[in-house]
C-alpha positions as CSV (number, residue, x, y, z in Angstrom):
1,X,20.7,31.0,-2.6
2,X,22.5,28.7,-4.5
3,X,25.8,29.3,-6.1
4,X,28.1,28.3,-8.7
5,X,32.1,28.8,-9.0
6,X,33.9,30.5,-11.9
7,X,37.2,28.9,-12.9
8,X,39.6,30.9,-14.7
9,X,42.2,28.9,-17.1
10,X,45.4,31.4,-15.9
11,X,47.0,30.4,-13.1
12,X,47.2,34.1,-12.5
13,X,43.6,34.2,-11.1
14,X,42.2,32.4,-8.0
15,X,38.6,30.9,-8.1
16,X,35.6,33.3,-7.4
17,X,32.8,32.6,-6.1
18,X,29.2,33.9,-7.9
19,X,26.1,33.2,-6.6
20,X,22.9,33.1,-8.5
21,X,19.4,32.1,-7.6
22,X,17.6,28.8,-9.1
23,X,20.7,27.4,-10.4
24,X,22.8,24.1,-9.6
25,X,26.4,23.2,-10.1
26,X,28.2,21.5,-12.7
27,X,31.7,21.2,-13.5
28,X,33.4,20.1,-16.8
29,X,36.5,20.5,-18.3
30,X,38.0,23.4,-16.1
31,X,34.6,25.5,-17.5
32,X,31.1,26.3,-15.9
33,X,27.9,25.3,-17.2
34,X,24.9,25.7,-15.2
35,X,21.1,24.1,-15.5
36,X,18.0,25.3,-13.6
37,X,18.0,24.4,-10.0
38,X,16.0,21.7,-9.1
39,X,14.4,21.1,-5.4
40,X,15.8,18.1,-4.1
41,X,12.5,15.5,-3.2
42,X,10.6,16.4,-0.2
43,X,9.9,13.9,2.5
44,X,6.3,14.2,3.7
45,X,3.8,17.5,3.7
46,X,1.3,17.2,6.1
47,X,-1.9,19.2,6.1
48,X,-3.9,20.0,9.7
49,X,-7.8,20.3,10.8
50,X,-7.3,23.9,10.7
51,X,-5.7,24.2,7.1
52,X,-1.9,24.9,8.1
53,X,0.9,22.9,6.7
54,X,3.5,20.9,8.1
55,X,6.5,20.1,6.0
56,X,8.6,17.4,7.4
57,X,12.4,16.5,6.4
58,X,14.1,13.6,6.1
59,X,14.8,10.3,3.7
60,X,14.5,7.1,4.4
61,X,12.1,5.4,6.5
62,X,9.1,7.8,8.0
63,X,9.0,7.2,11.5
64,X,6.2,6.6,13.9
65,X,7.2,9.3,16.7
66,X,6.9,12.4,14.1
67,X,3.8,11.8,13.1
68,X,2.2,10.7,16.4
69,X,2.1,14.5,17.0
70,X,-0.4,15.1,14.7
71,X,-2.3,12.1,15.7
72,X,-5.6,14.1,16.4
73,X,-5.1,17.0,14.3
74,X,-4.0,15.3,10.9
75,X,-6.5,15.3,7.7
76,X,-4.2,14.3,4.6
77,X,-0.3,13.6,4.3
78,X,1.7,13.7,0.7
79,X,4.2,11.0,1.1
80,X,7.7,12.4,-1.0
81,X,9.8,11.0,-3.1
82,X,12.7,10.9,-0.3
83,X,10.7,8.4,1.4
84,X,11.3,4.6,1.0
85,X,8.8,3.0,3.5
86,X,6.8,3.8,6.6
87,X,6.9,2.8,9.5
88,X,4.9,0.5,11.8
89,X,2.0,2.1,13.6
90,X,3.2,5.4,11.7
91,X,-0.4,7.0,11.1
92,X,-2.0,4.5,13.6
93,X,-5.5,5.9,15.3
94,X,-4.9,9.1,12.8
95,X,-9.1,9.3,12.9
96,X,-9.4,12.5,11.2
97,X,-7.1,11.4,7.8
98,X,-8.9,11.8,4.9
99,X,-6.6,10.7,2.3
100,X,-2.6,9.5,1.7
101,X,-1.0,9.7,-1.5
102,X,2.3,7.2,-1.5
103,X,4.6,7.7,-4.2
104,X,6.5,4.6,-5.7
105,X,9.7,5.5,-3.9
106,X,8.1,3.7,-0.9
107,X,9.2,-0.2,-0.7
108,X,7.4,-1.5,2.2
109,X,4.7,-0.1,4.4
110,X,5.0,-1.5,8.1
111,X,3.0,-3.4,10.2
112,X,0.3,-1.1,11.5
113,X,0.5,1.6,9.9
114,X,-2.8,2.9,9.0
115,X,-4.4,0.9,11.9
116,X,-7.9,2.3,13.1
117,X,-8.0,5.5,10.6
118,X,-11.3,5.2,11.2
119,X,-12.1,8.6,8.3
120,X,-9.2,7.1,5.5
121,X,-11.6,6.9,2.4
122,X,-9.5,4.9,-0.4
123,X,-5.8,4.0,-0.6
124,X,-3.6,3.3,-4.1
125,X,-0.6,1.3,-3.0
126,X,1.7,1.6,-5.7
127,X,3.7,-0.7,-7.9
128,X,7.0,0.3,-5.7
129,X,5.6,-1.5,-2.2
130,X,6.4,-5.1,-2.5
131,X,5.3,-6.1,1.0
132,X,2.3,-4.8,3.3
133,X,2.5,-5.3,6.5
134,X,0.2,-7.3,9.1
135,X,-2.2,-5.2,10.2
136,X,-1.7,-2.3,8.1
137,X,-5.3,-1.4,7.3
138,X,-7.4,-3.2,10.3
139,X,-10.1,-1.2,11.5
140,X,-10.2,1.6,8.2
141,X,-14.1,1.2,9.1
142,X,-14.8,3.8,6.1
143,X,-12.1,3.0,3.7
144,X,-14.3,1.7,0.7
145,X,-11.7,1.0,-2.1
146,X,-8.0,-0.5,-2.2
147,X,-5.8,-0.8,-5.4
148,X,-2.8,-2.7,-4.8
149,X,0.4,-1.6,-6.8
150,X,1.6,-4.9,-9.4
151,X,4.5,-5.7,-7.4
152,X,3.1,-6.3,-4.0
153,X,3.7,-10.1,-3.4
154,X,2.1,-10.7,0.4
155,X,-0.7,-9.8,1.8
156,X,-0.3,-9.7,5.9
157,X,-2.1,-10.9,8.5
158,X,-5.1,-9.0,9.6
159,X,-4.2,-6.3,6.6
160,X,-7.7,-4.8,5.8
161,X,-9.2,-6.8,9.1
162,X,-12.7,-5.2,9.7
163,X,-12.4,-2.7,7.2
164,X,-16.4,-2.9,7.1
165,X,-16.9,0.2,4.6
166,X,-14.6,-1.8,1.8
167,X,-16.8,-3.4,-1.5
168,X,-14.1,-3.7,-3.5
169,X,-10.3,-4.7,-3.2
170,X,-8.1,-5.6,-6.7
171,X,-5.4,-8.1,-6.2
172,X,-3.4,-8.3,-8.4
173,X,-1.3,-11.0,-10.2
174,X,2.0,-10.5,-8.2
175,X,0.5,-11.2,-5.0
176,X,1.3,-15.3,-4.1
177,X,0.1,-15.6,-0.3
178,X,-2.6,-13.9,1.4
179,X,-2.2,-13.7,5.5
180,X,-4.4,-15.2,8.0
181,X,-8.0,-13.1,8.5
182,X,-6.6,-10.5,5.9
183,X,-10.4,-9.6,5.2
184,X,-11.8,-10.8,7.8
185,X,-15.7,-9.1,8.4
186,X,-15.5,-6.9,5.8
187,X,-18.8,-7.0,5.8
188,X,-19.3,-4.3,3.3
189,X,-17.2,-6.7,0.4
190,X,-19.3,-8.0,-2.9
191,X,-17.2,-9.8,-4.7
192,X,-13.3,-10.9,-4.4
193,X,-11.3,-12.1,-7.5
194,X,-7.8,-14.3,-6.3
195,X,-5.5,-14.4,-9.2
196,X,-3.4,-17.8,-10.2
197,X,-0.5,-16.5,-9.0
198,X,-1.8,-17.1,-5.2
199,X,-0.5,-20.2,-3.5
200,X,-1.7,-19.9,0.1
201,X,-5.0,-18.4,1.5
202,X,-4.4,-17.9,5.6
203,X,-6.5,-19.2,8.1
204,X,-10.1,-16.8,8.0
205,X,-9.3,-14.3,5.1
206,X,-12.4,-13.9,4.1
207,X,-15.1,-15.1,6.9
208,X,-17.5,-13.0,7.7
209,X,-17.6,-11.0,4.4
210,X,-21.4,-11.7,4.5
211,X,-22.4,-9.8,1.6
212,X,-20.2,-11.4,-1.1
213,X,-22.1,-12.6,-4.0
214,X,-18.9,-14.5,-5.8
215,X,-15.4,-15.6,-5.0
216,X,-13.2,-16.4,-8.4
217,X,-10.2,-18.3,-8.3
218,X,-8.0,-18.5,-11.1
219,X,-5.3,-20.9,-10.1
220,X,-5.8,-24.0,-11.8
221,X,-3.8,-25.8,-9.4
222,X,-5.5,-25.2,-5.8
223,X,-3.8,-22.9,-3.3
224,X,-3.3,-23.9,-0.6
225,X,-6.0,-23.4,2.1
226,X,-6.0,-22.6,5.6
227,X,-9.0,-23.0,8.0
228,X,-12.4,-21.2,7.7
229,X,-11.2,-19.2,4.9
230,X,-14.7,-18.5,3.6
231,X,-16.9,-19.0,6.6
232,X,-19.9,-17.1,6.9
233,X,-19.3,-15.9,3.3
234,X,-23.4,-16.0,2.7
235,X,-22.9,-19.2,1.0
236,X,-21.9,-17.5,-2.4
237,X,-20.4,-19.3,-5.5
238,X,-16.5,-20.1,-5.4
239,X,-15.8,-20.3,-9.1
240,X,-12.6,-21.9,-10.6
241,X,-10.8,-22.8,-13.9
242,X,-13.4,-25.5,-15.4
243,X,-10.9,-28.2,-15.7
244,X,-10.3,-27.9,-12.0
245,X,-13.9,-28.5,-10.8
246,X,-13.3,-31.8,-9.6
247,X,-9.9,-31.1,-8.4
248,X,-11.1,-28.9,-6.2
249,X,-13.5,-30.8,-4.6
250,X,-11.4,-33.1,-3.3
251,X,-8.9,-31.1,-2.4
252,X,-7.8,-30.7,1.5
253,X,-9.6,-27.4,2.9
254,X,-11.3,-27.3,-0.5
255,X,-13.6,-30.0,0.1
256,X,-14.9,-27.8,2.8
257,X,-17.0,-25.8,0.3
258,X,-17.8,-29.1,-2.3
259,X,-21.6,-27.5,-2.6
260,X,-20.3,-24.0,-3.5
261,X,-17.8,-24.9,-5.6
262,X,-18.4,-24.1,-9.5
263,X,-16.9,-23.8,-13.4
264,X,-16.1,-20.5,-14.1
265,X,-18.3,-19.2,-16.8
């Protein structure tokens, strides 16, 4: 039950008290006005195996102990607005969650945090997180479909590592360095576009992604590239900016994949 108070002009009278339902407090000018209650934002629902709800409070960061009681039970969680980021390992080995929804409130998501949820089907990461964390996704064996929000500007170590049910990732143009064996053996991904705004490209992102059929690169100035990046990557065209070709080719890490490099059409 929420209430209001009731302020009388005459110093004759003392302030009441009145309580209504659905209504919030506001003050102004010795008089009372009043708007329809609004619930404050909820911190994270979680639904169970067995259909029952848990509603958990809070703001700020979501912590890895709350959830690690749900560990084995857990089939979706609706991230609230009161939460800015979650934690490492938070919904690590969660094997039965289904499905997440993040809301852009949430900054950062932690190292870990979705690690090995082997039944998490597709992911948007919205245009609030600005960093991922290593590790975050490794092991999301069915997880066939990432969108990552426009202001995401790393890509961590070991991030979608194994995610073997994954054909198709968007990176978008915000993102300037992608970790060490970020995608390494996703085996299930087809093609990988890696906007101009990327500057560095970690050690093994992409070897083992057996099945891809292209790799575009947009920079016209080479990123930087660590070792093996696209090992094992079925030998598929790497296509960059046409007056780049050459560049390319010479180019330290580059030169690595002289045969495969191409103009993009």
């Amino acid at each position: 039950m929420k209430h209001i108070k009731l302020f009388e002009t005459s110093a004759a009278y003392n302030a009441a008290i009145l309580d209504l339902p659905n209504v919030s407090l506001i003050e102004e000018n010795m008089s009372v006005h009043y708007n329809p209650y609004v619930e404050p934002p909820f911190f994270c629902k979680l639904t169970l195996n067995d259909g029952s709800i848990v509603e958990l409070e809070g703001s700020g960061k979501l912590p890895s102990n709350i959830i690690y009681n749900y560990r084995s039970t857990l089939v979706s969680a609706e991230i609230g607005e009161a939460c800015t980021s979650v934690d490492n390992y938070a919904f690590q080995r969660c094997s039965s969650l289904t499905s997440v929804n993040i809301p852009d409130s949430v900054t950062s998501i932690g190292e870990g945090a979705f690690y090995s949820c082997s039944s998490l089907i597709s992911i948007v990461i919205p245009s609030g997180v600005t960093s991922i964390g290593a590790s975050t996704f490794e092991s999301c064996s069915n997880l066939t479909s990432v969108v990552i929000g426009n202001s995401v500007t790393s890509i961590g170590n070991n991030a979608f590592y194994d995610c073997s049910g994954l054909t198709s990732v968007d990176i978008p143009d915000s993102v300037t360095s992608i970790g060490n064996w970020a995608f390494f053996i996703c085996i299930g991904l087809t093609s990988v576009n890696i906007p101009d705004s990327v500057t560095s490209i970690g050690e093994s992102a992409f070897t083992g992604c057996r099945v891809l059929t292209s790799i575009t690169v947009e920079a016209i100035t080479p990123p930087t590239l660590n070792k093996n990046v696209f090992n094992n990557t079925n030998d598929c065209p790497i296509y960059v900016p046409a007056e780049s070709v050459e560049i390319y080719k010479v180019t330290e890490g580059w030169s690595n994949y002289v045969d495969r490099i191409q103009a993009i059409q």
